[in-house]
N, C-alpha and C positions, 0 to 999 in steps of 0.2 A: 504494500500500500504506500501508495505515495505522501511524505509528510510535507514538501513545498507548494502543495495548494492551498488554498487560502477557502475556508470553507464557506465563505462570505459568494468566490463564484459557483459554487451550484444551484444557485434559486434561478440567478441570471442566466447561467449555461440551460438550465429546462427551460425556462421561458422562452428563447430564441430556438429552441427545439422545437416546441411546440407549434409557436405561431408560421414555422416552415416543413409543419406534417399539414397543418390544415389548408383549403381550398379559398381561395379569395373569389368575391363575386363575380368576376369576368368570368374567371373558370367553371365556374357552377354555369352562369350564362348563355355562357359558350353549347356545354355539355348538351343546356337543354334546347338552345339551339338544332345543335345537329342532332339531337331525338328527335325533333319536331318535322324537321325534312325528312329524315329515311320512315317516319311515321306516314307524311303525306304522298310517300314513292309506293310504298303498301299501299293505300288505302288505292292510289290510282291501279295496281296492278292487282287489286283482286276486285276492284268496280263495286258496285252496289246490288248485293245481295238481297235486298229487302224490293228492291226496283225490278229484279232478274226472276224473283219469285212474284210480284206483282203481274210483271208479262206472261210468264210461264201459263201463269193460274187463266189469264185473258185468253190468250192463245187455246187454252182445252178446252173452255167454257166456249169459246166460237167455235171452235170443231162440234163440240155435243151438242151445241144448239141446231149447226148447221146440220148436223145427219139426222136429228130430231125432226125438223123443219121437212126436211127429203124423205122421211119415213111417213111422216104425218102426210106427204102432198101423195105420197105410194097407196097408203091405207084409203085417205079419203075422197083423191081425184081433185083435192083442188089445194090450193096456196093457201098458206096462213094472211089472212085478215092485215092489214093496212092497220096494225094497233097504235096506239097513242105512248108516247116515249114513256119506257116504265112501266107497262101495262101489259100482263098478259092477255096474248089474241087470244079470243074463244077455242076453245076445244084443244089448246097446247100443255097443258096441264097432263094429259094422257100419257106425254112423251116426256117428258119434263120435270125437274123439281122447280115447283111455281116461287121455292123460294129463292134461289140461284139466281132468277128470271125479274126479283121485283126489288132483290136491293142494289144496290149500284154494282156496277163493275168492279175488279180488283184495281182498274187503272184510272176511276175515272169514269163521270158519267154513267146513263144508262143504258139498258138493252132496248132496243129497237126492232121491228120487223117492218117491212115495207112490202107493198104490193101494189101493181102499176102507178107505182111513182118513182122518182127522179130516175127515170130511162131503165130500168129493170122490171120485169114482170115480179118476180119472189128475190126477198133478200134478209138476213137477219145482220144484225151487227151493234154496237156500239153509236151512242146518240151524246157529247158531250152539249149537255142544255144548264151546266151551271151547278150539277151536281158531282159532288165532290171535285177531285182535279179535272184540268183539261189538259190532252194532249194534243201537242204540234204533229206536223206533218212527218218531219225528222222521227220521230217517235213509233209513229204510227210506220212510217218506213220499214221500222226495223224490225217489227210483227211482221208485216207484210213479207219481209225478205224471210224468214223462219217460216212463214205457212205458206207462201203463193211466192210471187217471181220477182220483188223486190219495188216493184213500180206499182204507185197508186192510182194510175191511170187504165190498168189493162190487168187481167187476170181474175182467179176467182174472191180474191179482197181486193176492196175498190172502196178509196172519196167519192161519194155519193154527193155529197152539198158538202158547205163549210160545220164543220165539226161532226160530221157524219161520216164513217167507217162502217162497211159492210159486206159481209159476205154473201156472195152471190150465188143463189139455189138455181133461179132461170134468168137469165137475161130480155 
């Protein structure tokens, strides 16, 4: 053991130990900086989950609607009713859970069927009228491109009017 230290420096020697184990605020800053960015590089590479199972759900529910619709026109000889947004057409309830049918979409707005209007003989599809979200064209694209041919203008989903999406039984 050494006797030419002076015991007066060990409170001093810990002190200056210490305050250069610890992290000063730029550094902490810093850290949570660069968490903040490789947090937001994630989030962009694995997309929105909640939005990807909102389409998903959309996409089936217009598939079932749509072979509902084509079974019902097979059974009865004639097209589902021109119904009123939101509203089960007469007699689809057979085919159908009427509940599926009367509360909004998973994406937005409501179900819809259409007959001799907007240039389609039979159609069922999506009606955004202000209930819950509304989806853009861009949006509606990308359904479009996972069921039919990617374009809104041609195939079996089609922009029918403005906020209207739908799939087409007869043209």
């Amino acid at each position: 053991m050494r006797t030419d230290i002076d015991s007066s420096d060990t409170p001093v020697r810990h002190a200056c130990t210490r305050a250069r184990a610890a992290f000063t605020l730029v550094e902490i800053l810093i850290v949570v900086v660069i968490l903040g960015i490789l947090a937001a590089m994630v989030i962009l590479l694995v997309g929105n989950p909640r939005r990807d199972t909102e389409q998903a759900s959309f996409e089936t529910d217009l598939k079932s609607f749509g072979q509902a619709a084509t079974l019902y026109y097979a059974k009865t000889g004639e097209f589902l009713e021109d119904g009123s947004s939101g509203q089960l057409p007469a007699g689809f309830a057979d085919y159908i859970d009427e509940n599926a049918w009367v509360l909004p979409t998973p994406i937005g707005g409501v179900w819809d069927s259409e007959y001799n209007d907007n240039g389609v003989t039979s159609a069922v599809g999506v009606h955004f009228n202000g209930t819950g979200a509304t989806q853009n064209d861009t949006y509606m694209t990308q359904i479009d491109t996972q069921i039919d041919n990617g374009d809104l203008a041609t195939g079996a989903f089609r922009k029918l009017a403005d906020g209207r999406f739908y799939y087409i039984i007869k043209d």
